[in-house]
The first five atom37 places (N, CA, C, CB, O) and aatype in JSON, in Angstrom:
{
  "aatype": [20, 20, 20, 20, 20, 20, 20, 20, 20, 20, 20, 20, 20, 20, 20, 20, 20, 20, 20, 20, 20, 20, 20, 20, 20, 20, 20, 20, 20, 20, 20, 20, 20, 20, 20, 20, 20, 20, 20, 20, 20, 20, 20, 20, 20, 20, 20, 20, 20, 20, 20, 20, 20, 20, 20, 20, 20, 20, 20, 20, 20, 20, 20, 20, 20, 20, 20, 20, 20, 20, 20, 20, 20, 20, 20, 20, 20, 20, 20, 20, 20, 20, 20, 20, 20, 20, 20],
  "atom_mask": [
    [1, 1, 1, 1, 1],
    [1, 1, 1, 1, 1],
    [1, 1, 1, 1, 1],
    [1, 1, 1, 1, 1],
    [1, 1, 1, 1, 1],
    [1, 1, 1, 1, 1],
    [1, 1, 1, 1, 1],
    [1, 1, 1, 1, 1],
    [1, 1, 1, 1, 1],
    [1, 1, 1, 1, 1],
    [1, 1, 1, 1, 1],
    [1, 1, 1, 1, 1],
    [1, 1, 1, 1, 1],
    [1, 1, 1, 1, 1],
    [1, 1, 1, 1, 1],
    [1, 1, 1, 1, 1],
    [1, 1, 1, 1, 1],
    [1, 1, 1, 1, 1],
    [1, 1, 1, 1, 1],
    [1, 1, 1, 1, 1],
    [1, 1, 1, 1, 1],
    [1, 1, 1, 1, 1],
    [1, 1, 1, 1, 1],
    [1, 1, 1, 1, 1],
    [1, 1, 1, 1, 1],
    [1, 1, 1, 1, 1],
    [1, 1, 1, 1, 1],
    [1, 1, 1, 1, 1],
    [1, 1, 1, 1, 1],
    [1, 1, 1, 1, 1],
    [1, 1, 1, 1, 1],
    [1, 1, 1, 1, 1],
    [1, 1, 1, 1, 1],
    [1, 1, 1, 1, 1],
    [1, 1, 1, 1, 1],
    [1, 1, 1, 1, 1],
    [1, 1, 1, 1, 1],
    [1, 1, 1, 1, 1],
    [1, 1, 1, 1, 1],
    [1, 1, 1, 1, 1],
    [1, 1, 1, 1, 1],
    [1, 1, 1, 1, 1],
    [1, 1, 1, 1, 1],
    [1, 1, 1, 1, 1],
    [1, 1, 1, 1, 1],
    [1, 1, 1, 1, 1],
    [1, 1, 1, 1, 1],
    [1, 1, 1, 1, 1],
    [1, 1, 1, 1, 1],
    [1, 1, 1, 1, 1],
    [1, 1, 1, 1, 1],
    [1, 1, 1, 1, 1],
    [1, 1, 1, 1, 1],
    [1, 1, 1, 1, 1],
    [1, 1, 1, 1, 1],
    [1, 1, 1, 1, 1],
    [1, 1, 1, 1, 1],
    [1, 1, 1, 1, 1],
    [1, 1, 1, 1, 1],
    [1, 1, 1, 1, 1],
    [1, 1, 1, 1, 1],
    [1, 1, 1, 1, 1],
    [1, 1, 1, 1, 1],
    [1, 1, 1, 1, 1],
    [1, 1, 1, 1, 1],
    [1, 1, 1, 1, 1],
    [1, 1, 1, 1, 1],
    [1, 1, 1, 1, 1],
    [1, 1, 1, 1, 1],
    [1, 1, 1, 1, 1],
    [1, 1, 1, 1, 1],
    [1, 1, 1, 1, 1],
    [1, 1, 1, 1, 1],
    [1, 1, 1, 1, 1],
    [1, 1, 1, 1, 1],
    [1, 1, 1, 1, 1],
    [1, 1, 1, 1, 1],
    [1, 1, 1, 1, 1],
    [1, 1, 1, 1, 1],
    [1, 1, 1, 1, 1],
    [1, 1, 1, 1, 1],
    [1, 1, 1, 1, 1],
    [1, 1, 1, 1, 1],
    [1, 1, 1, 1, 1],
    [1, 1, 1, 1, 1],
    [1, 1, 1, 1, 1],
    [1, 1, 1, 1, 1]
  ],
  "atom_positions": [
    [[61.4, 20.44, 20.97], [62.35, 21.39, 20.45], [62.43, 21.23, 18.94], [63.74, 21.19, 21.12], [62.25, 20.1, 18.49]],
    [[62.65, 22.08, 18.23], [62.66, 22.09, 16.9], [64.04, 23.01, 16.35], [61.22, 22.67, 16.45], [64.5, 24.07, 16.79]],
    [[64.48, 22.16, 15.24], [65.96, 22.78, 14.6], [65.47, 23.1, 13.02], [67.52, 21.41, 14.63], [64.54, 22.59, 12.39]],
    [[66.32, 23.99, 12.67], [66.2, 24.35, 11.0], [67.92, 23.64, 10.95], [65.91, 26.62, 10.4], [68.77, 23.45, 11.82]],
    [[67.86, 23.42, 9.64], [69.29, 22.69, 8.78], [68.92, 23.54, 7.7], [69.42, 20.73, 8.32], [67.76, 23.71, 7.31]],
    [[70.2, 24.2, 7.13], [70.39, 25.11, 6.03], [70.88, 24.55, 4.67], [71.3, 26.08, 6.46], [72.05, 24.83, 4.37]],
    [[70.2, 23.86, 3.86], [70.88, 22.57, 2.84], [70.71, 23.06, 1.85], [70.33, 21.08, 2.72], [70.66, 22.16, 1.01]],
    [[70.52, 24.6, 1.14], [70.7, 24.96, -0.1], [71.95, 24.98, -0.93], [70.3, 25.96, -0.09], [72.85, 24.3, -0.46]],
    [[72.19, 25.54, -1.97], [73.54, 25.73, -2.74], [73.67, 24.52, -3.54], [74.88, 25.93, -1.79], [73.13, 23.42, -3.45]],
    [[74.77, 25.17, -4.55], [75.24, 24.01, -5.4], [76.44, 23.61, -5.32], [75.09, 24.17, -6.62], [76.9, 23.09, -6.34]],
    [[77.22, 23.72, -4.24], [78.06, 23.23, -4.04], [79.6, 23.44, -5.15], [77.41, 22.11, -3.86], [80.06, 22.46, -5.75]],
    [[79.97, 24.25, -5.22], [80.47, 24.58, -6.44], [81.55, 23.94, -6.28], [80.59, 25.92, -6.82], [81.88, 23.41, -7.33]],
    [[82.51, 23.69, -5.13], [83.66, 23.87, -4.18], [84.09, 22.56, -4.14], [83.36, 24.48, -2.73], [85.21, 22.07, -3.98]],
    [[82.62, 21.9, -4.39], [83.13, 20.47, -3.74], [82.8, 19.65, -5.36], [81.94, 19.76, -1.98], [82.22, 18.57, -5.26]],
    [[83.06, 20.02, -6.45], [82.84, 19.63, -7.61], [84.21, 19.29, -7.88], [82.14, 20.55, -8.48], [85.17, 20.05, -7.71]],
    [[84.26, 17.51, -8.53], [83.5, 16.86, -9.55], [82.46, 15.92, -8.32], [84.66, 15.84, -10.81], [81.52, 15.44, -8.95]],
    [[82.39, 15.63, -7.1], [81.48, 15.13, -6.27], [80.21, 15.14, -6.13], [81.69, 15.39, -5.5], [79.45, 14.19, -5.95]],
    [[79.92, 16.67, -6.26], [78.83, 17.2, -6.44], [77.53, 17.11, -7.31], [79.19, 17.97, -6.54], [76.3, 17.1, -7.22]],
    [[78.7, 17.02, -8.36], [78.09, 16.97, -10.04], [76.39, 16.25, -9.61], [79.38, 15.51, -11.42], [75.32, 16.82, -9.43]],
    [[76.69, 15.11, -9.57], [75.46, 13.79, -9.49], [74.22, 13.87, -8.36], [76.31, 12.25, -9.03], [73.07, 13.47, -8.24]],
    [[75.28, 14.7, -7.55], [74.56, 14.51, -5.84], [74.75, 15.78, -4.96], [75.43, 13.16, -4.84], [75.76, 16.45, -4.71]],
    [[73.45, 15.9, -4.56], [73.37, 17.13, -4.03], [74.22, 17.12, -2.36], [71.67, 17.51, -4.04], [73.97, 16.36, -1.43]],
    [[75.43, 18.43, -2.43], [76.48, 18.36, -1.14], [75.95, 17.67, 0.02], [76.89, 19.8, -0.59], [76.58, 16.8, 0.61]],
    [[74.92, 18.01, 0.32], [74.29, 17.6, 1.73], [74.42, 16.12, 1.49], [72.58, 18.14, 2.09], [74.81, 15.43, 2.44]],
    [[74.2, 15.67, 0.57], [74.18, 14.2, 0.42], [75.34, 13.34, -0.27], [73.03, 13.94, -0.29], [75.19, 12.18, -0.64]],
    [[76.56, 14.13, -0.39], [77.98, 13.76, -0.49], [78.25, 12.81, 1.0], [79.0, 15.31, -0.62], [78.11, 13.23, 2.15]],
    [[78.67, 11.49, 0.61], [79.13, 10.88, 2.11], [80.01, 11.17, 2.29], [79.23, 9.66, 2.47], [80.81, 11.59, 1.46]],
    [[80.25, 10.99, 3.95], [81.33, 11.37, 4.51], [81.3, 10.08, 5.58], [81.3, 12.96, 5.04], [80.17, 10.12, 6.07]],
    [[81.95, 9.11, 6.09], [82.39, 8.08, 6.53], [81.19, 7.51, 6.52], [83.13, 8.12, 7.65], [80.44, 7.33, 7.48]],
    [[80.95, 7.08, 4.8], [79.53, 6.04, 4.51], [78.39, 6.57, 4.74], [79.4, 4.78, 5.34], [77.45, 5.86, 4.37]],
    [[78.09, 7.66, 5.27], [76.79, 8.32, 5.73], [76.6, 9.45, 4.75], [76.83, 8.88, 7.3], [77.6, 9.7, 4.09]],
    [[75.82, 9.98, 4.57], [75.65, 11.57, 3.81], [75.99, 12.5, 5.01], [73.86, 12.01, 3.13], [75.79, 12.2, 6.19]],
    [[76.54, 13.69, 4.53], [76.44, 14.46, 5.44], [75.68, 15.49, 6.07], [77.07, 14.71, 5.34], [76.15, 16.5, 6.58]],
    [[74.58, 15.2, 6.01], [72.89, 15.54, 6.29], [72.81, 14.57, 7.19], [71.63, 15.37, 5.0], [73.06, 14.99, 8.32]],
    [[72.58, 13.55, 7.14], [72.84, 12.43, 8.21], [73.22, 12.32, 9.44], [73.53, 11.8, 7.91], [72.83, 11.83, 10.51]],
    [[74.51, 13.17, 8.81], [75.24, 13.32, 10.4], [74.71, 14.24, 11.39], [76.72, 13.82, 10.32], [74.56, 14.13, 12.61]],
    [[74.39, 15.43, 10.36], [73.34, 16.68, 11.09], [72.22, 16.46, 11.45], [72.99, 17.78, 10.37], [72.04, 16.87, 12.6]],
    [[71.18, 15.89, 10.92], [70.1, 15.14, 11.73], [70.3, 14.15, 13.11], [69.53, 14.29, 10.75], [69.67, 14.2, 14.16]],
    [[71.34, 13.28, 12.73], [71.73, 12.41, 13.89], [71.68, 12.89, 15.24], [72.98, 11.99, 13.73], [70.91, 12.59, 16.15]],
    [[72.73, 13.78, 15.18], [73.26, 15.05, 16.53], [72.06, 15.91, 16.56], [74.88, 16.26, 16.14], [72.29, 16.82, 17.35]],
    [[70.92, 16.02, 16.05], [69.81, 16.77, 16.51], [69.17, 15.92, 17.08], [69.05, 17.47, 15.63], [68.62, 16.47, 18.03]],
    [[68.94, 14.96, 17.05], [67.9, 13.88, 17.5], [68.8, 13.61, 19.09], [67.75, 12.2, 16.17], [68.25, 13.6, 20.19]],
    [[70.3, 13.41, 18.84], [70.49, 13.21, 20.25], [70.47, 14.36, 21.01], [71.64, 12.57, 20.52], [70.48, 14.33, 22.24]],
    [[70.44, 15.56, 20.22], [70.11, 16.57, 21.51], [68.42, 16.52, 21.75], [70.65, 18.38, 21.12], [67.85, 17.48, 22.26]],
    [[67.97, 15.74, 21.48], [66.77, 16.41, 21.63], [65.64, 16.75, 20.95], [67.0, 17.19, 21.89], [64.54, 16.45, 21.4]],
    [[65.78, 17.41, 19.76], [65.02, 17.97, 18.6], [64.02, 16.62, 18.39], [66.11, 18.43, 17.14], [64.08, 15.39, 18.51]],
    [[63.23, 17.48, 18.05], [61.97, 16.15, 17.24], [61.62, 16.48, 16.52], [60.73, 15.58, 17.69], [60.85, 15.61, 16.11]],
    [[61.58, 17.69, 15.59], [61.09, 18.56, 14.27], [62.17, 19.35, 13.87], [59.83, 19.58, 14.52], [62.71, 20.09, 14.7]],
    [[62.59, 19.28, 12.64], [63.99, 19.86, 11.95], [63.42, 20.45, 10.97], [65.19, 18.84, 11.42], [62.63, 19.71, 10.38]],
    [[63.52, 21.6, 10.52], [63.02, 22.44, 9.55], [64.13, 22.48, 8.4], [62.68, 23.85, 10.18], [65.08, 23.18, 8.76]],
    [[64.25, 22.05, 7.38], [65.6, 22.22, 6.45], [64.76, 22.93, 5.11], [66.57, 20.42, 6.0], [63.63, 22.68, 4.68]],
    [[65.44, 23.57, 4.79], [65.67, 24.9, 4.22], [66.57, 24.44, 2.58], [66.75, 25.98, 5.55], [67.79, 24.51, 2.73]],
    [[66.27, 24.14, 1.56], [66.64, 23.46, 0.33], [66.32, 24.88, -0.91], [65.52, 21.81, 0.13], [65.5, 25.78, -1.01]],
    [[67.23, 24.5, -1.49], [67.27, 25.42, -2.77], [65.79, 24.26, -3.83], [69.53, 25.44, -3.69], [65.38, 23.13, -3.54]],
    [[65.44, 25.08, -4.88], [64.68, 24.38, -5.7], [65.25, 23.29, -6.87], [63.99, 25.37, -6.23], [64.56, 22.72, -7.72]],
    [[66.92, 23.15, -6.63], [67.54, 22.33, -7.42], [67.7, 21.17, -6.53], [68.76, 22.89, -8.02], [68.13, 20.12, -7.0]],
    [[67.43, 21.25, -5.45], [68.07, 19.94, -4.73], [67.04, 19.61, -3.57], [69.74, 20.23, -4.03], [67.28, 19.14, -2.46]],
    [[65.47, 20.08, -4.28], [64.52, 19.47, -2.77], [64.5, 18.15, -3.24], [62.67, 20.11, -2.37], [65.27, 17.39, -2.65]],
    [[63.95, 17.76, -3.96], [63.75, 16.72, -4.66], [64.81, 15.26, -4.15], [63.96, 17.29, -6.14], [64.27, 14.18, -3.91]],
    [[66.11, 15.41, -4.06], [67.01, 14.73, -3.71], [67.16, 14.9, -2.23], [68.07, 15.0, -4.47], [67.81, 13.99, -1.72]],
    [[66.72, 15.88, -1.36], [66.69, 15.98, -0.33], [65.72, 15.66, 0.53], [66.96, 16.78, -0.27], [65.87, 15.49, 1.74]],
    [[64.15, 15.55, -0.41], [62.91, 15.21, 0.23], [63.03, 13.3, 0.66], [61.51, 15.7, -1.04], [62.63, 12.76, 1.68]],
    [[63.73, 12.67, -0.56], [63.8, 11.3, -1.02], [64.58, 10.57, 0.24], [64.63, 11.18, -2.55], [64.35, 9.48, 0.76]],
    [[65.69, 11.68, 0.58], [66.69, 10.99, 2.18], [65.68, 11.44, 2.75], [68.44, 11.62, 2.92], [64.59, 10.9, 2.97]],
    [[65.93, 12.12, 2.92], [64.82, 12.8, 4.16], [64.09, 12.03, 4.8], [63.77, 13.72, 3.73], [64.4, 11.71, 5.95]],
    [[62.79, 11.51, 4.1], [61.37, 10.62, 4.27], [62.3, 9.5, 5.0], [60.33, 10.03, 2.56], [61.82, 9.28, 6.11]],
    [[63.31, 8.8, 4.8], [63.62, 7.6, 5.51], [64.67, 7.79, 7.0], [64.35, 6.64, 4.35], [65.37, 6.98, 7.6]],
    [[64.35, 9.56, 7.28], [65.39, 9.2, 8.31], [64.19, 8.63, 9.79], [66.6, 10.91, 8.69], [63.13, 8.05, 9.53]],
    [[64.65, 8.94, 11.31], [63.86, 9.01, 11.81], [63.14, 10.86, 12.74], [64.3, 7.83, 12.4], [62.45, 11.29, 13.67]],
    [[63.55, 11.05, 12.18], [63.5, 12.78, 12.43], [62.37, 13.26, 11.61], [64.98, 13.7, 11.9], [62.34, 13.11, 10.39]],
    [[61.31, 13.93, 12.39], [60.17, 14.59, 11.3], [61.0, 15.93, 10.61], [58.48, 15.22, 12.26], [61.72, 16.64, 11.31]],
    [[60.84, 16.11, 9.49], [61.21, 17.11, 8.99], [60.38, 18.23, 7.96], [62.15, 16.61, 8.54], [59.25, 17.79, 7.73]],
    [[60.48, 18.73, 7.71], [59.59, 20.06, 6.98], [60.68, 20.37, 5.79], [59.29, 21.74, 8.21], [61.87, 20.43, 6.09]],
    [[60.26, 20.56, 4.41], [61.12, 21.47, 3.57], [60.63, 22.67, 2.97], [61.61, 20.81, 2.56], [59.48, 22.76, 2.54]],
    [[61.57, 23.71, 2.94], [61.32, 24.77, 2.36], [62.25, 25.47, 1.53], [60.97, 25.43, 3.16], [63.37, 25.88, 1.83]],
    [[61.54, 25.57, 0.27], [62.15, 26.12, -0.75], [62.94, 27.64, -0.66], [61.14, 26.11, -1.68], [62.31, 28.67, -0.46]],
    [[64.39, 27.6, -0.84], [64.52, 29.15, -0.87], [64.99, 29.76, -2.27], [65.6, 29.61, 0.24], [65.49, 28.95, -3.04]],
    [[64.91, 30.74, -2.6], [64.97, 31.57, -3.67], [66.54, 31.22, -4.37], [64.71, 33.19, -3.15], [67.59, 31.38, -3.74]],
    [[66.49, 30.82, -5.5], [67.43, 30.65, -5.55], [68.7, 31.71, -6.22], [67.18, 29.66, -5.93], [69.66, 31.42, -6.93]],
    [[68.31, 32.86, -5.74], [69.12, 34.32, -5.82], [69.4, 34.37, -4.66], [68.44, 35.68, -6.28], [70.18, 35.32, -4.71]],
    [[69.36, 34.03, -3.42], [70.13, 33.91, -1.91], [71.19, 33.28, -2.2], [69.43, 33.11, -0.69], [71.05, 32.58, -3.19]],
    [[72.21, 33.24, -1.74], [73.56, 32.83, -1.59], [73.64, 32.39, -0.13], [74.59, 33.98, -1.96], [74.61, 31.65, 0.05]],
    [[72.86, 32.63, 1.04], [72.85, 32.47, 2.25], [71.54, 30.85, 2.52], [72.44, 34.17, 2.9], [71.02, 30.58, 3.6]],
    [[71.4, 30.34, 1.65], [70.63, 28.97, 1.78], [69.37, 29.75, 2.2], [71.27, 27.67, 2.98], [68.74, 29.26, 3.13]],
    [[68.9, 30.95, 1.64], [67.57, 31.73, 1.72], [67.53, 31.84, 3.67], [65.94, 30.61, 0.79], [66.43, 31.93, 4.2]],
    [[68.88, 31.81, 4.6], [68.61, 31.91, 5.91], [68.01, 33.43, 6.03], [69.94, 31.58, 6.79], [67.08, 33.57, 6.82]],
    [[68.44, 34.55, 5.35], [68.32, 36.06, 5.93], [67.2, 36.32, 5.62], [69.21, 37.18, 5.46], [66.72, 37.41, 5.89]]
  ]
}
């Protein structure tokens, strides 16, 4: 089974947090919260997660990424989408 995760944006909302670190990777009880969304895919099941990154924040997202245990794929979306390039 395979999941997409939608991890674009800059997080505007959640600034001064943000500033340094891309939202997905803001912790939330010691974990990032990408983390948590990978986690709960793996226990359902999933073995390939497709996440979906703006071009400001693959880079910081490729770096977690590589160490979780979840294969994952990234793909750049435009960064004129407002929808994490889902539509």
């Amino acid at each position: 089974m395979e999941g997409v995760v939608l991890a674009g944006g800059y997080a505007t909302r959640l600034r001064p947090m943000s500033l340094s670190v891309s939202k997905q990777l803001v912790p939330l009880a010691n974990k990032p919260i990408i983390g948590w969304v990978l986690e709960q895919l793996a226990a359902a099941g999933v073995k390939r997660v497709h996440i979906v990154v703006g071009p400001h924040n693959r880079e910081q997202i490729e770096e977690y990424s590589s160490s979780t245990r979840c294969f994952q794929t990234l793909g750049a979306s435009s960064p004129s989408f407002g929808s994490g390039g889902s539509t």
